[in-house]
C-alpha positions as CSV (number, residue, x, y, z in Angstrom):
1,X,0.0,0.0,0.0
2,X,1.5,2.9,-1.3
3,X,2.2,6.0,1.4
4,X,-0.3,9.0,1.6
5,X,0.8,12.3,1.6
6,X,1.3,14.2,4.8
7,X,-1.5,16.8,6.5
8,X,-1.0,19.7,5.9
9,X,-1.0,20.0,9.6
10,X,1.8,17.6,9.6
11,X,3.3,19.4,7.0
12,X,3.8,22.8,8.8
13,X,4.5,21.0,12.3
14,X,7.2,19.4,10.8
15,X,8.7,22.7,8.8
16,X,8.5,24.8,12.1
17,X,10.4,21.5,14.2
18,X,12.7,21.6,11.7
19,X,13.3,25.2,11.6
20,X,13.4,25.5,15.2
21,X,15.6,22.6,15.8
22,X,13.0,20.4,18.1
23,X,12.2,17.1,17.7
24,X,8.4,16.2,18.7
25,X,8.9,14.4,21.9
26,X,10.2,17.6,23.2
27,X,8.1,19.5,21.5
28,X,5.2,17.7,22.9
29,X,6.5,17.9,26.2
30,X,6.6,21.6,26.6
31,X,3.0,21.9,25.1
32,X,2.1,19.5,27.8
33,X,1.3,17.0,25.5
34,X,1.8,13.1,25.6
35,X,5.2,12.1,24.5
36,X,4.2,10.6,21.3
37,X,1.7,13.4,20.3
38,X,3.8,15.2,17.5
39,X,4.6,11.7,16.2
40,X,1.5,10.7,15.7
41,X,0.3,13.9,14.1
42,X,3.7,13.8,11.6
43,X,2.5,10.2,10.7
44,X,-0.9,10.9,10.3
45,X,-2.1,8.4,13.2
46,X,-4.9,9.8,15.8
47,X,-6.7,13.0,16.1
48,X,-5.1,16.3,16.0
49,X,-4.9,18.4,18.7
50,X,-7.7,21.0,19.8
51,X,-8.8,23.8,21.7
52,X,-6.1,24.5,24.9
53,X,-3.5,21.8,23.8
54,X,-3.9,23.3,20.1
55,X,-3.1,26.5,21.7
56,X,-0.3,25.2,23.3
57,X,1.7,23.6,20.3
58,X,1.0,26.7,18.3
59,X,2.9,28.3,21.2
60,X,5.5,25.7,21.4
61,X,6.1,26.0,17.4
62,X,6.1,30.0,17.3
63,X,3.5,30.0,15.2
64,X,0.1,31.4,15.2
65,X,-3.2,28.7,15.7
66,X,-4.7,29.9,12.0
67,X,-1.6,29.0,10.1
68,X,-0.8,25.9,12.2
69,X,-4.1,24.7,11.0
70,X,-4.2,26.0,7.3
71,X,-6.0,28.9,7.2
72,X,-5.3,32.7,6.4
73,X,-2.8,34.0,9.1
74,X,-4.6,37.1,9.4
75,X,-8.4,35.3,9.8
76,X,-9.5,33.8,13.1
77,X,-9.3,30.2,13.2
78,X,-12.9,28.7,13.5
79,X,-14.0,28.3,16.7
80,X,-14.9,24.4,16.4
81,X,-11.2,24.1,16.4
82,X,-10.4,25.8,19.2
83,X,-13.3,24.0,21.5
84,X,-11.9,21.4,24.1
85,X,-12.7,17.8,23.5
86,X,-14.8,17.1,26.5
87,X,-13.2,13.5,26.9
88,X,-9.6,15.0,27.6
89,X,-11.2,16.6,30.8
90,X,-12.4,12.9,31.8
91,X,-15.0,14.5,33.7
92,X,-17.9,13.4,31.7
93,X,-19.3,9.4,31.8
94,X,-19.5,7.9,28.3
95,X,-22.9,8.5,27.5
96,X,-22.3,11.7,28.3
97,X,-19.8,12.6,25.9
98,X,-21.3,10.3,23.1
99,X,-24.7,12.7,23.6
100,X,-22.1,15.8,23.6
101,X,-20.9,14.2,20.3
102,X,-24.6,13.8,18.3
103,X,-25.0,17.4,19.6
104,X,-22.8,18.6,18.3
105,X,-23.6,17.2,14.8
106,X,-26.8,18.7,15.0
107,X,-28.1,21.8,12.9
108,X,-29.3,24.8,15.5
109,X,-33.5,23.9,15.0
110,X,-32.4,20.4,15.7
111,X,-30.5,21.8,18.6
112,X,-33.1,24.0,19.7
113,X,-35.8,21.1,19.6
114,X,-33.7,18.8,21.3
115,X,-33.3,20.8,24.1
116,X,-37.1,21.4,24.5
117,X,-37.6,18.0,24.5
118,X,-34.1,17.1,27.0
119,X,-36.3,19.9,29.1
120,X,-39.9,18.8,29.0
121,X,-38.3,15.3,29.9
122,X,-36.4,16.3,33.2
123,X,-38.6,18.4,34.8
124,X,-38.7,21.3,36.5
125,X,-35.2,22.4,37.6
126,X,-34.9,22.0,41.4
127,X,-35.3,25.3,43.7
128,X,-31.9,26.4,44.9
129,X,-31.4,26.1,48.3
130,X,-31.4,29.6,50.2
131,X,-28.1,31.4,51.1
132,X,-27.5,30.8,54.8
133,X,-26.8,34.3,56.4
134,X,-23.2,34.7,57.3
135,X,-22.7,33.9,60.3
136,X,-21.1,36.6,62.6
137,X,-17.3,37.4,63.1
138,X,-16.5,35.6,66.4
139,X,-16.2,38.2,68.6
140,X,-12.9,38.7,70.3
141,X,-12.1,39.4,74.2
142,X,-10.7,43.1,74.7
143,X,-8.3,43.2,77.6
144,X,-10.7,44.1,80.9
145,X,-9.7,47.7,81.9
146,X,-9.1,47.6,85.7
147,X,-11.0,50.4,87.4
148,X,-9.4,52.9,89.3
149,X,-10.6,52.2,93.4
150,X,-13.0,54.8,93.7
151,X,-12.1,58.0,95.7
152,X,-13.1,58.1,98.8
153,X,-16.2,59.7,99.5
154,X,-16.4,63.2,101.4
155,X,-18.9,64.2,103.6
156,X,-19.4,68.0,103.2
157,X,-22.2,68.6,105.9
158,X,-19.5,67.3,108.1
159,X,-17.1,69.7,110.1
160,X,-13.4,69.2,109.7
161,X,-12.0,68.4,113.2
């Protein structure tokens, strides 16, 4: 089986590797990504990175997002390639993220509808519980003043003897 061509993704991470003497292990390392990231991307193996950890190569590479990815420098990348894949977070359960997934597929009626219906299904959301009132700064013990013993007391109807 004859060899496809590279990405053109692969393509530019390779040129700015290359012209900044990395190779993609440590390039992948200082965008925090896993060692064999780059690799994969140069051989065309796996998904290519998104949203923060695109980002982060583009930073790595010296090179802005838009160009990394093929576009016009001076044009915004679109901003379904800068959204995180929810799965990296690993905070979501698999049904989850395949719903997240079909979502996202969606037109925005079908969005729009599937929401009302996701809505009507669940139910009222519930009442949030009330704020609790702060409770008061504990109150701290001044030093007691000592009082002065009182003068004694002078009888003025008194004569002086």
């Amino acid at each position: 089986m004859p060899d496809s061509p590279p990405s053109p993704l692969a393509e530019r991470v390779a040129g700015r590797l290359e012209r900044l003497d990395l190779d993609p292990e440590t390039a992948s390392h200082r965008a925090g990504l896993p060692p064999d990231a780059i690799g994969k991307v140069l051989n065309g193996q796996g998904q290519p990175p998104r949203g923060e950890r695109l980002r982060k190569l583009a930073e790595v590479l010296e090179c802005s997002i838009a160009w990394l990815v093929g576009l016009d420098p001076d044009e915004p990348p679109p901003p379904e390639v800068l959204e995180e894949d929810q799965a990296s977070f690993r905070l979501l359960a698999g049904d989850q993220e395949a719903l997240l997934r079909a979502y996202a597929r969606l037109d925005v009626a079908s969005r729009a509808a599937l929401l009302r219906v996701a809505l009507k299904m669940a139910g009222p959301e519930p009442e949030p519980e009330p704020a609790r009132p702060a409770a008061p700064p504990p109150a701290t013990a001044k030093p007691r003043r000592r009082r002065a013993a009182p003068a004694p007391a002078l009888d003025l109807d008194r004569p002086e003897g």
